[in-house]
C-alpha positions in Angstrom: -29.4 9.1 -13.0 -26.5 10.1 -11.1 -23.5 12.0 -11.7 -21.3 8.8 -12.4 -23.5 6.8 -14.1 -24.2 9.9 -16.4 -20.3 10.6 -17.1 -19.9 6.6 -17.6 -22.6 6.8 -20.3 -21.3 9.8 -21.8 -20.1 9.7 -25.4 -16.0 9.9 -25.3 -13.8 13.1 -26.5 -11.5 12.2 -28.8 -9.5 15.2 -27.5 -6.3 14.6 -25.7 -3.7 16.9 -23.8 -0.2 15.1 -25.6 2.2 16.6 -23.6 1.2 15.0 -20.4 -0.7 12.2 -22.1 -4.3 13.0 -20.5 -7.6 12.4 -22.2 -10.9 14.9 -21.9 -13.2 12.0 -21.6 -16.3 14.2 -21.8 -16.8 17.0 -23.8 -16.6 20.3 -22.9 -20.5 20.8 -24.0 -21.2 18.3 -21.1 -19.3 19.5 -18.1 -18.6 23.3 -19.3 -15.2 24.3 -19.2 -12.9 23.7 -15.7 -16.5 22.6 -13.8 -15.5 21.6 -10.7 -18.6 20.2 -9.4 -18.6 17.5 -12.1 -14.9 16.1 -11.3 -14.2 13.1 -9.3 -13.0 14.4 -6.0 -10.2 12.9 -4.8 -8.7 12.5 -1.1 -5.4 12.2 -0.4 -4.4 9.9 2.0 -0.6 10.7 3.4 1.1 13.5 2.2 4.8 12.2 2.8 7.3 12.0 0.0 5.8 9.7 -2.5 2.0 11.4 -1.8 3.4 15.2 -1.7 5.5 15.0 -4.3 4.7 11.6 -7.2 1.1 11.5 -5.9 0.0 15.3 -5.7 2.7 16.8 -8.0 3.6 14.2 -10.7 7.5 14.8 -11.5 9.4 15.3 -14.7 11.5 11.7 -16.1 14.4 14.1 -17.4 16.2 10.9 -19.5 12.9 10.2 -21.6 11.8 14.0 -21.9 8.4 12.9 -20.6 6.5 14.0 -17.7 4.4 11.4 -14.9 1.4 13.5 -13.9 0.0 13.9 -10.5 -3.3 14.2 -8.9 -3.0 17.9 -9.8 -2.1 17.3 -13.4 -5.2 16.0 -14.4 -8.4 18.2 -14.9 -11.5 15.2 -14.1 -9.9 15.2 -10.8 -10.1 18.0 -7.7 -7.8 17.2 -4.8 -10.3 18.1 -1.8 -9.2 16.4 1.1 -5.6 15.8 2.4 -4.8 13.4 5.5 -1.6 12.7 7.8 -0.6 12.1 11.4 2.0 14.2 10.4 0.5 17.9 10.5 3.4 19.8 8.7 3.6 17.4 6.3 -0.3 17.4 5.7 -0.5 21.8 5.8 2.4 21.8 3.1 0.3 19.6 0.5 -2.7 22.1 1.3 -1.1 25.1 0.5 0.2 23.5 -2.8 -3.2 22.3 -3.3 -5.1 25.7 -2.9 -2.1 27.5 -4.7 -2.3 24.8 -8.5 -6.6 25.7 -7.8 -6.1 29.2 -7.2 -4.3 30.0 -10.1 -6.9 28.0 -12.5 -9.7 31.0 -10.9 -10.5 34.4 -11.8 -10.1 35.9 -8.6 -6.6 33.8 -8.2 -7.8 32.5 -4.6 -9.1 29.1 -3.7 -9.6 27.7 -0.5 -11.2 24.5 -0.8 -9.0 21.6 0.6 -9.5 20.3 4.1 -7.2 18.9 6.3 -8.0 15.5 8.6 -5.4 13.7 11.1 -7.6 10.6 11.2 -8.1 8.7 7.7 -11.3 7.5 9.2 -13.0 11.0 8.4 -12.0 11.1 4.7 -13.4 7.9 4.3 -16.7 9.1 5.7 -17.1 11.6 3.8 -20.6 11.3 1.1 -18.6 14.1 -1.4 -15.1 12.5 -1.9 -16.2 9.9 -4.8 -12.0 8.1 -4.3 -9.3 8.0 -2.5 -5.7 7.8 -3.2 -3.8 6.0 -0.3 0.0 6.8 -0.2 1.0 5.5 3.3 3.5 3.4 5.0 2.8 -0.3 3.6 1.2 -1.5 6.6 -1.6 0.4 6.7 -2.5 0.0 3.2 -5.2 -3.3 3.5 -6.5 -1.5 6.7 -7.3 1.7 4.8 -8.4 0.0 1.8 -10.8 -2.6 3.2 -12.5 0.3 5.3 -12.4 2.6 1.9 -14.1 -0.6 0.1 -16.9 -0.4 2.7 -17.8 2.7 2.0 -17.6 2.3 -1.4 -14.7 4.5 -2.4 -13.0 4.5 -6.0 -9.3 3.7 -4.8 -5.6 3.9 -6.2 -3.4 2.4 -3.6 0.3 2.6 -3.4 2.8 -0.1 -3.9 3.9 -2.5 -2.0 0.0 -3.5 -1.6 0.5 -5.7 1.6 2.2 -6.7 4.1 1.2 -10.6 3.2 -0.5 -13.1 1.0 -3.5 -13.5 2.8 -3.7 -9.8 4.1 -3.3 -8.5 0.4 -6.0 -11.2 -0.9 -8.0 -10.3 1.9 -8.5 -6.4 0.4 -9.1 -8.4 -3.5 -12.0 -10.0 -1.6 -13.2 -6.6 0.5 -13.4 -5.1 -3.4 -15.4 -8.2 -5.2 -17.8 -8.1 -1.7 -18.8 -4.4 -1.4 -18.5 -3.5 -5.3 -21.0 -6.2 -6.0 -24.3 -3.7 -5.6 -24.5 0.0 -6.8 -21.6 1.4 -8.4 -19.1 -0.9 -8.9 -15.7 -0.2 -7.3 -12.4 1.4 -9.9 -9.3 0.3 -8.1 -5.9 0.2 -9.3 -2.4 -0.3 -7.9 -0.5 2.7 -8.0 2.6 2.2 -9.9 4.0 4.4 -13.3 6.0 1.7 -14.3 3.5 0.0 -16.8 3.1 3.8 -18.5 7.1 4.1 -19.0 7.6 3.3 -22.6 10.9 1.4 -22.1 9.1 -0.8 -19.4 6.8 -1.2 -21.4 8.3 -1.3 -24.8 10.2 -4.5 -23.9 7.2 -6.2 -22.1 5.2 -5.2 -25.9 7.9 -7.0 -27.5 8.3 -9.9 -25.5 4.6 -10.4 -26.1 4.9 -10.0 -29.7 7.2 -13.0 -30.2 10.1 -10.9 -31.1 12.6 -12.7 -28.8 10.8 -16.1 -29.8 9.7 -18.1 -26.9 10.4 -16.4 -23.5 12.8 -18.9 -21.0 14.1 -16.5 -18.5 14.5 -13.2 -16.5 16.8 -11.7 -15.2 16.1 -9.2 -12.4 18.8 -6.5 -10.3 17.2 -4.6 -7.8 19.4 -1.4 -6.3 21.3 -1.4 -3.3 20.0 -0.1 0.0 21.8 2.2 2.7 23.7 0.5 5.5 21.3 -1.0 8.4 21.2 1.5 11.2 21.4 -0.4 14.9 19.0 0.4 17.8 18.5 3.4 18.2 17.7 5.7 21.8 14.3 6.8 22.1 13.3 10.3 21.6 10.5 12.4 22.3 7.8 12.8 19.5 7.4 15.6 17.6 4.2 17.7 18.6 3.3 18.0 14.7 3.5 14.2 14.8 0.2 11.6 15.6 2.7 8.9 16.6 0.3 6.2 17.8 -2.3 6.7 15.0 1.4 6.3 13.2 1.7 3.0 14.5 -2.2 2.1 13.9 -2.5 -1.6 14.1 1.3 -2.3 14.9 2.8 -2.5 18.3 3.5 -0.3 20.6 7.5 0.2 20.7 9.2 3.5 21.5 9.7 6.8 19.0 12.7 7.2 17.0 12.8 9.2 13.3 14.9 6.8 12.3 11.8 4.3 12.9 9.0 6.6 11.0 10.5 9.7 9.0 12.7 12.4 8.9 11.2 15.2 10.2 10.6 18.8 8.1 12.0 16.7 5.2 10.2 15.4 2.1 12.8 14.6 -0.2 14.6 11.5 1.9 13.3 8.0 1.9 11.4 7.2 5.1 13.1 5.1 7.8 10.4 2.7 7.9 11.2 1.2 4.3 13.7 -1.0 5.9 12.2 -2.1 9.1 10.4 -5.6 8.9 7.1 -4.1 11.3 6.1 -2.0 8.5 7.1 -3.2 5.2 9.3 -5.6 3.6 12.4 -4.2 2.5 13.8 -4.3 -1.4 12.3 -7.1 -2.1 8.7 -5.4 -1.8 10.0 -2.0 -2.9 11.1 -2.8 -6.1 9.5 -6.2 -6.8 6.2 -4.0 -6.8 7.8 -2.6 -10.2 10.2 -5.3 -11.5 7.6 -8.5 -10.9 5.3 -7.0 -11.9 7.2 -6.4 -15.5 7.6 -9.9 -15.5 4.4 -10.9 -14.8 3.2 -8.8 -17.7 5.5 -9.9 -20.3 5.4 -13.3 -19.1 1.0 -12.9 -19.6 1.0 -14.7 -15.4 -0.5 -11.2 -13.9 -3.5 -13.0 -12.5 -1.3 -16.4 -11.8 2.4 -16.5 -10.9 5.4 -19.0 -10.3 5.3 -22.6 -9.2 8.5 -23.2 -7.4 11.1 -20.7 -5.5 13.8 -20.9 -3.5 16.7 -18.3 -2.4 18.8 -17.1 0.3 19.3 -13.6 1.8 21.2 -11.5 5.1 18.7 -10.2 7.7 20.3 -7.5 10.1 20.0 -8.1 13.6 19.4 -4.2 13.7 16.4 -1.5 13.8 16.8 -1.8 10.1 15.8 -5.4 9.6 14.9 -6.0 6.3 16.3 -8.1 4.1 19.7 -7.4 2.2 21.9 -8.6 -0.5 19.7 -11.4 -1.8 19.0 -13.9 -4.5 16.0 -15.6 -4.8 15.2 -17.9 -8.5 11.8 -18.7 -9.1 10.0 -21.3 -11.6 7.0 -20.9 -14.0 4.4 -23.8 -15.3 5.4 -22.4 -18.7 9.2 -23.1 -17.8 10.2 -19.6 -17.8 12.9 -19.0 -14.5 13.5 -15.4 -12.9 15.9 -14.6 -10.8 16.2 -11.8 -8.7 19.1 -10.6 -7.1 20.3 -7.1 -4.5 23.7 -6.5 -3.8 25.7 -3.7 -2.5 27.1 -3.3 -6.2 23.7 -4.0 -7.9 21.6 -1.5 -10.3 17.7 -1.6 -11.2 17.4 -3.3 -14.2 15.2 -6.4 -16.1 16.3 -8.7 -18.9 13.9 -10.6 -21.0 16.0 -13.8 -22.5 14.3 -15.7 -25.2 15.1 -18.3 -27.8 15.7 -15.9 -30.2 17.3 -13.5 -28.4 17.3 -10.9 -25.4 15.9 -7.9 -24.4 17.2 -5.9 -21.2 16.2 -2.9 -19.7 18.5 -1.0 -17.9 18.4 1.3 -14.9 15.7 3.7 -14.1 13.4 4.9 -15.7 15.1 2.5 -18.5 17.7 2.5 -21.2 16.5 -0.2 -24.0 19.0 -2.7 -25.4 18.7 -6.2 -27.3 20.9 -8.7 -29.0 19.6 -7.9 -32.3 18.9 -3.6 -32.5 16.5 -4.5 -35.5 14.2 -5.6 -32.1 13.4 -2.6 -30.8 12.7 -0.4 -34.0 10.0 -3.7 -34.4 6.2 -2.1 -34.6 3.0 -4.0 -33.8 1.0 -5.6 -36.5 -2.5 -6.8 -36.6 -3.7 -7.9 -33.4 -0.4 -7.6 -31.3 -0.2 -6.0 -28.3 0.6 -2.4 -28.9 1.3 -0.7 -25.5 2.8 3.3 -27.1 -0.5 5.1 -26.2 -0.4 3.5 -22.6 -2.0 6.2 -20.1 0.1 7.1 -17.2 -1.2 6.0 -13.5 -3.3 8.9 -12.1 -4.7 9.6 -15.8 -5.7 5.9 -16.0 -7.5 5.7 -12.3 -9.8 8.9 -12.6 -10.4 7.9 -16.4 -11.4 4.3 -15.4 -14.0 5.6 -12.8 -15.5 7.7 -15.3 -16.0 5.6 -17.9 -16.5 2.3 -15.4 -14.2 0.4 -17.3 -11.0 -1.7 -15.2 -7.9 0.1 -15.0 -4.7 -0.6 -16.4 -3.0 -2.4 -12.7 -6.3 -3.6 -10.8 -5.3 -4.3 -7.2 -5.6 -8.3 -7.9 -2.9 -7.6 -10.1 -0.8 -5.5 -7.5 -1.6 -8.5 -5.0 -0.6 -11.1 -7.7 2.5 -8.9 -7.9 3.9 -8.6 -4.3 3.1 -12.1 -3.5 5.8 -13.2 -5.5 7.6 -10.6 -3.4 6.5 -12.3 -0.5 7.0 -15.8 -1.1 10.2 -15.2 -2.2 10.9 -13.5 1.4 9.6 -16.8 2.9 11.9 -19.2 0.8 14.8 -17.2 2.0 13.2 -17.2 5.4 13.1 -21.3 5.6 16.4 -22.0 3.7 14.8 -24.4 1.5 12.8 -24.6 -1.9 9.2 -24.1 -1.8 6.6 -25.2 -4.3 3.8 -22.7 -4.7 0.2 -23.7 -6.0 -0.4 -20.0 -7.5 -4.0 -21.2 -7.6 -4.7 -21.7 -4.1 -1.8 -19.0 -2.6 -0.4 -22.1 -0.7 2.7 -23.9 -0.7 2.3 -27.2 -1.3 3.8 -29.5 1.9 5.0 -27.1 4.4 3.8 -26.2 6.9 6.2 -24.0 8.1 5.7 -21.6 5.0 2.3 -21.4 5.0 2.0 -19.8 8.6 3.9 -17.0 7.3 1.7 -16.3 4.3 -1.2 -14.9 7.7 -1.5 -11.5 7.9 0.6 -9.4 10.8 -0.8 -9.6 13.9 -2.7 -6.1 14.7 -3.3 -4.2 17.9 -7.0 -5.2 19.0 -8.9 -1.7 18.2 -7.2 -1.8 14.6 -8.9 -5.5 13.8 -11.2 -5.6 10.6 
């Protein structure tokens, strides 16, 4: 038998580590204490702000007293591997790597974590069991179909794709290649579905409490200023820039194109650039949609109808900006999304019977009755208080074989409507979707922008 088909048939520890919310899934009399052999080895795939510091690290939601673990937080998983084009980036998640593992041994020294420019060599690799892909959003269905192949366990980072046949195309790498052996755990990375007020109002909304759902009402934040072209500038030597680019043209180095350099605390430059991801609308649809999705019970379906209209800069930063887009349900529930300059995260659930809105980040719980949200769950409603938090839920999922709490169809269902709402701004005209078929129905013009980008020859998969 091997080593995961012995922890997934493992009896189950009841014990659990409350202040970070972690489970020990098998007892102590199985793996003996801290045995790092028996963990599920993780490697890190892109060690830039959201992979160094949410991925590796965790980070502390000071409004909520609570804490999001990372990678490093959780014991059933050892961080063996790190990869980046971007060497300084890549050493500085090694050395806090072998500094959390060296003070968990006697001797206080640990040297265990290797460091790979190419992802290709993590991937390889017969002792990493999963891999945790925190990259710019362009190369995340590259990276995950080849992971698939080789049968990797893998949490993936949100936005999940660049478009709605590229991000269906990784849901069909994972049904294809987890089909013999050891089935494949994916999950989309995102902490929003563990952040009780999230998921406190998606509980209640569930639970009938606002009677029958009708609409949402979604802000995303506002975004810097678009930047115009910029003058080229010489790469940096700690940077890989054309295994940067990967499948995406070739066009001339800038930071304000990629990153900052020496800098992990600013947003990356390439959030707002339409080559390599997909602006607000992506960014924070990947939380906010998916909300709605949840509470509206459509995570594996989605809308029927969209339509909207947005600004897109004629600028390096080309995403789009201060938009409104209002989408339609079977069910008759209507969302609308909208980003202005003057615009704050937040998500309101509006029902027949009243409303439930959550309200900026991480999220501030209001309804139009208070006697909502002291409401509990009885019988078989949907209780959602003991939800695990992301990085627990992927390394518990692979041990135990079950699905995790965000499988990647569900991260693809969620940025579609992302995506099609991009396109209905794109056109200037409303769109009806077939959620079934990911097609709009009788245009023509739409549907040639649901393909995937168009990818550099060598990068073609």
């Amino acid at each position: 038998m091997n080593r995961r088909n012995f922890i997934k048939n493992s009896a189950v520890a009841a014990t659990v580590l409350p202040a970070i919310g972690i489970p020990t899934i098998v007892p102590a009399t199985v793996f003996g204490k801290n045995a790092p052999s028996n963990r599920i080895t993780v490697g890190l795939i892109g060690t830039g702000r959201q992979g160094y510091g949410q991925n590796l690290q965790g980070s502390n939601l000071s409004t909520l007293g609570v804490r999001i673990p990372g990678l490093l937080d959780v014991p059933d998983a050892q961080v063996v591997a790190v990869c980046d084009v971007d060497s300084w980036r890549m050493n500085k998640a090694k050395t806090a790597i072998e500094d959390h593992y060296a003070k968990k041994t006697a001797g206080g020294s640990y040297k265990g974590c290797s460091t790979h420019r190419d992802f290709r060599e993590i991937i390889a690799r017969k002792d990493i069991d999963a891999v945790m892909i925190s990259t710019p959003d362009f190369w995340h269905v590259p990276m995950g179909i080849l992971a698939a192949k080789a049968k990797k366990h893998i949490s993936c980072e949100k936005p999940l794709s660049m478009s709605v046949h590229q991000g269906r195309s990784l849901v069909d790498a994972l049904k294809k290649y987890g089909r013999t052996g050891v089935p494949i755990v994916d999950r989309t990375d995102s902490e929003f579905r563990s952040i009780r007020p999230q998921n406190q109002a998606v509980e209640l909304v569930r639970n009938g409490r606002i009677g029958t759902l009708q609409k949402i009402e979604i802000s995303f934040p506002s975004d810097p200023p678009p930047v115009p072209a910029q003058a080229d500038m010489p790469v940096p030597k700690e940077l890989d820039y054309d295994l940067w680019l990967g499948p995406m043209p070739y066009v001339p180095y800038t930071d304000m194109r990629v990153h900052t350099p020496f800098d992990l605390t600013k947003r990356p430059n390439w959030m707002r650039i339409d080559t390599y991801a997909q602006g607000m609308i992506a960014n924070w649809g990947a939380h906010y949609f998916d909300m709605a999705q949840w509470a509206n019970n459509s995570e594996y379906s989605g809308p029927v109808e969209v339509e909207g209209k947005g600004e897109f800069p004629k600028s390096l930063w080309n995403s789009m900006i201060n938009f409104t887009v209002t989408y339609r349900y079977a069910n008759g529930v209507e969302m609308t999304c909208l980003q202005s300059p003057t615009s704050t995260p937040s998500i309101k659930y509006i029902g027949s019977e009243g409303w439930i809105l959550v309200d900026n980040y991480p999220g501030v719980l209001s309804a139009s009755n208070p006697a909502i949200l002291t409401s509990k769950p009885s019988g078989n409603e949907l209780d959602l208080s003991k939800t695990l938090w992301d990085k627990v839920d992927f390394v518990e999922a692979i041990k135990t074989g079950r699905k995790t709490l965000e499988p990647i169809e569900v991260g693809h269902r969620t940025i579609s409507i992302s995506q099609i709402g991009l396109i209905a701004c794109q056109i200037g005209e409303k769109l009806n979707w077939n959620p079934e078929k990911e097609l709009f129905v009788g245009n023509n013009a739409a549907n040639a922008l649901l393909a995937a980008p168009l990818v550099r020859k060598e990068w073609a998969i």
